[in-house]
N, C-alpha and C positions, 0 to 999 in steps of 0.2 A: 784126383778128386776135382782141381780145379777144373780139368779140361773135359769136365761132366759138365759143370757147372755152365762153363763159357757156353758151352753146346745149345745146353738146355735157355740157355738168354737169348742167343742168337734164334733158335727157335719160334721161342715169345716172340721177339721183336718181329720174324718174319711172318709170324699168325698175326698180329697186329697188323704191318701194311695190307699185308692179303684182306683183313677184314677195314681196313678202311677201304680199300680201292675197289671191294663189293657195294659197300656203302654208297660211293660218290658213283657205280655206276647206275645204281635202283634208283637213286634221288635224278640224274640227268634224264634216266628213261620217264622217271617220274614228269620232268617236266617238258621234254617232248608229248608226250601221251595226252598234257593237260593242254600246250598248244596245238594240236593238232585237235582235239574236240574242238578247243575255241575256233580255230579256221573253219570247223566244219559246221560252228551254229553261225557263223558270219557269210557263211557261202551259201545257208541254205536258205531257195526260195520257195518252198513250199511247206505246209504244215497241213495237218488233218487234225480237229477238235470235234468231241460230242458236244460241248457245253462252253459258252464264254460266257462270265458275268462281269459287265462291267458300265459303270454310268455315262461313259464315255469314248465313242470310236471315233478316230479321223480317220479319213482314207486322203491321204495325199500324193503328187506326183513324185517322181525322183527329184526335181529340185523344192521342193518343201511345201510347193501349192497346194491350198488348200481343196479338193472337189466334191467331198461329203460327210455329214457329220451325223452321226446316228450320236443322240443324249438323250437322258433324262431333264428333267423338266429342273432340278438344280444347277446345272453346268450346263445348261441350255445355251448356244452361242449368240451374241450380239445380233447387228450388221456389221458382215462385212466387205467391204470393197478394196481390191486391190490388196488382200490378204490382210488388212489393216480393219482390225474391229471396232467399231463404234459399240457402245452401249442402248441394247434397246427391249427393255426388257419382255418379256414375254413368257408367262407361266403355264407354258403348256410342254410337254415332252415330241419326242420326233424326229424328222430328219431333216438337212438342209441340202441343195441343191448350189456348186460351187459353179462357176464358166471357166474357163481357160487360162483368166488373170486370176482368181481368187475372187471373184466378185459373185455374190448370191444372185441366181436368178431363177428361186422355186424355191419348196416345199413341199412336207406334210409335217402340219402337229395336229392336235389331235391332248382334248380332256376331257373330265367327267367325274362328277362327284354328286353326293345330294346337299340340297344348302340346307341352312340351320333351319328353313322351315323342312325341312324331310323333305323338296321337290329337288328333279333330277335339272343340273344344270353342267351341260356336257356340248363340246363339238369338235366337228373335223373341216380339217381343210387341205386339199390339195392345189397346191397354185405352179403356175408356170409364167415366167417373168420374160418382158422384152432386155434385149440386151442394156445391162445398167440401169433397168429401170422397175416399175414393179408389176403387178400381176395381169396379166393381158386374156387370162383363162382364170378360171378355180372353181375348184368342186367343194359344195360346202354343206354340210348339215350342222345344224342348232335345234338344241330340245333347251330352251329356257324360258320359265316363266310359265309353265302350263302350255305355252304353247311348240311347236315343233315346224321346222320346216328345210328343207333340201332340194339341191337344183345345181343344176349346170351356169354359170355366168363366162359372157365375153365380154370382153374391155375393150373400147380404147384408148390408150397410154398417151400422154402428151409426149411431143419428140423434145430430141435433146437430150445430149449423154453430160452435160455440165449436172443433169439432177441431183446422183439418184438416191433414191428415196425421199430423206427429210432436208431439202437443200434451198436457199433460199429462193430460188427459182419456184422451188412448190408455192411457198406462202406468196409468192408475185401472182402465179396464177390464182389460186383463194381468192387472191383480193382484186384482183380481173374478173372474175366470175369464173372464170374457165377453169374447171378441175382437173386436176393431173391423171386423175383416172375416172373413166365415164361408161356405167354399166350401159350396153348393147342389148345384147341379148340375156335372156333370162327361160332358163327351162327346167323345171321341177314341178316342185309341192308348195303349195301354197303355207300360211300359217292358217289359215281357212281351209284346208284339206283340198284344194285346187288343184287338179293337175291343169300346168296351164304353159302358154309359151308366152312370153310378150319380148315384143319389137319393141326399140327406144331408137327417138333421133338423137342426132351428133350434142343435143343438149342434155343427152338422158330422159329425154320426157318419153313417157308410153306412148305408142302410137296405135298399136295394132295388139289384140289379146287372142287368143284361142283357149277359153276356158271348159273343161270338165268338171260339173260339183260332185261333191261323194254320190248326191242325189243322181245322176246321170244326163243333168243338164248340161248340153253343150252349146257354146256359145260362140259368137268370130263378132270382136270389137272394134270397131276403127274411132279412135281419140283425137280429139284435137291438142293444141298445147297446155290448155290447161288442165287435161287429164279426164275431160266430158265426154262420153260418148257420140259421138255424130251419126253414128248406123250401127245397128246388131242385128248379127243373122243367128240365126236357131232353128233350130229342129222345123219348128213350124211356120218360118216366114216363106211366105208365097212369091 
């Protein structure tokens, strides 16, 4: 009877290793199985999505540079230069525009609401910036105040990369007279429904107009510096 008994222990005992050394092999494949997913979401460079929601994209380089930021108008980004953000607020949503150090040089934002009187007060703008400095181009429509108007502008930018943007170098020029940036050209819509072009000299003054009114008056303006007309041609000058 004993030598049933012994049998049947030694039995047990060797169903017990068997089922531990099952155990310890499902739980190692376990965690092979779980590294080897992870290696394979670290190694993968690609993905396909219907749908991303999110209030915030950066697209950066492999070393952490910053070169584009799609936000909303809460997490909207600063300025920033040289990956380094300054605080500058701006309540509109959109996208930024990074250069090669991390420094902005462009945009689009872009808003629109009705104000508390129920009128539409809404714009856009696309800009394109000289290297560390600000807008040299931009496209820009405004519907505020009852009135509306949209147009192409060229700039140009005062030199000097010590700027950029709000740097004391700016307020030096202010107080010289000389502004950091000085509308050129101008080609749009008027806020008088004008399709028109105008010329500015290196001081921004008007110089030259080429206007169409809704009416279908066209006109060609040559100004002096105080913005008088000196000669208009039209339709019917002889």
């Amino acid at each position: 009877m004993s030598n049933g008994i012994d049998v049947l222990q030694a039995q047990v005992a060797q169903l017990k290793r068997s089922q531990r050394r099952l155990t310890l092999g499902y739980a190692g494949f376990g965690v092979l199985a779980v590294a080897a997913l992870m290696m394979g979401a670290t190694s993968q460079r690609s993905a396909s999505f219907d749908v991303i929601d999110a209030q915030r994209i950066n697209i950066k380089e492999p070393d952490g540079t910053l070169r584009l930021a799609i936000s909303n108008r809460t997490l909207f980004p600063g300025v920033l230069i040289h990956n380094k953000e300054q605080p500058h607020p701006r309540p509109m949503a959109g996208m930024l525009f990074f250069n090669d150090e991390g420094t902005e040089n462009g945009g689009l934002i872009y808003n629109g609401s009705l104000d508390k009187n129920g009128k539409p007060s809404s714009g856009m703008s696309l800009t394109f910036d000289r290297y560390q400095q600000d807008q040299q181009m931009q496209l820009l429509g405004v519907d505020e105040a009852g009135t509306h108007s949209a147009g192409l502008t060229f700039n140009d930018v005062a030199d000097g990369l010590d700027r950029p943007f709000f740097s004391k170098r700016d307020e030096a020029l202010h107080r010289n007279g000389v502004p950091a940036i000085t509308e050129r050209v101008f080609l749009g819509k008027s806020d008088a429904r004008d399709a028109m072009l105008t010329l500015r000299d290196g001081q921004g003054k008007p110089r030259l107009e080429l206007v169409v009114t809704p009416a279908g008056d066209a006109k060609v303006r040559f100004l002096d510096e105080n913005g008088n007309a000196t000669r208009e041609l039209s339709a019917d000058t002889r």
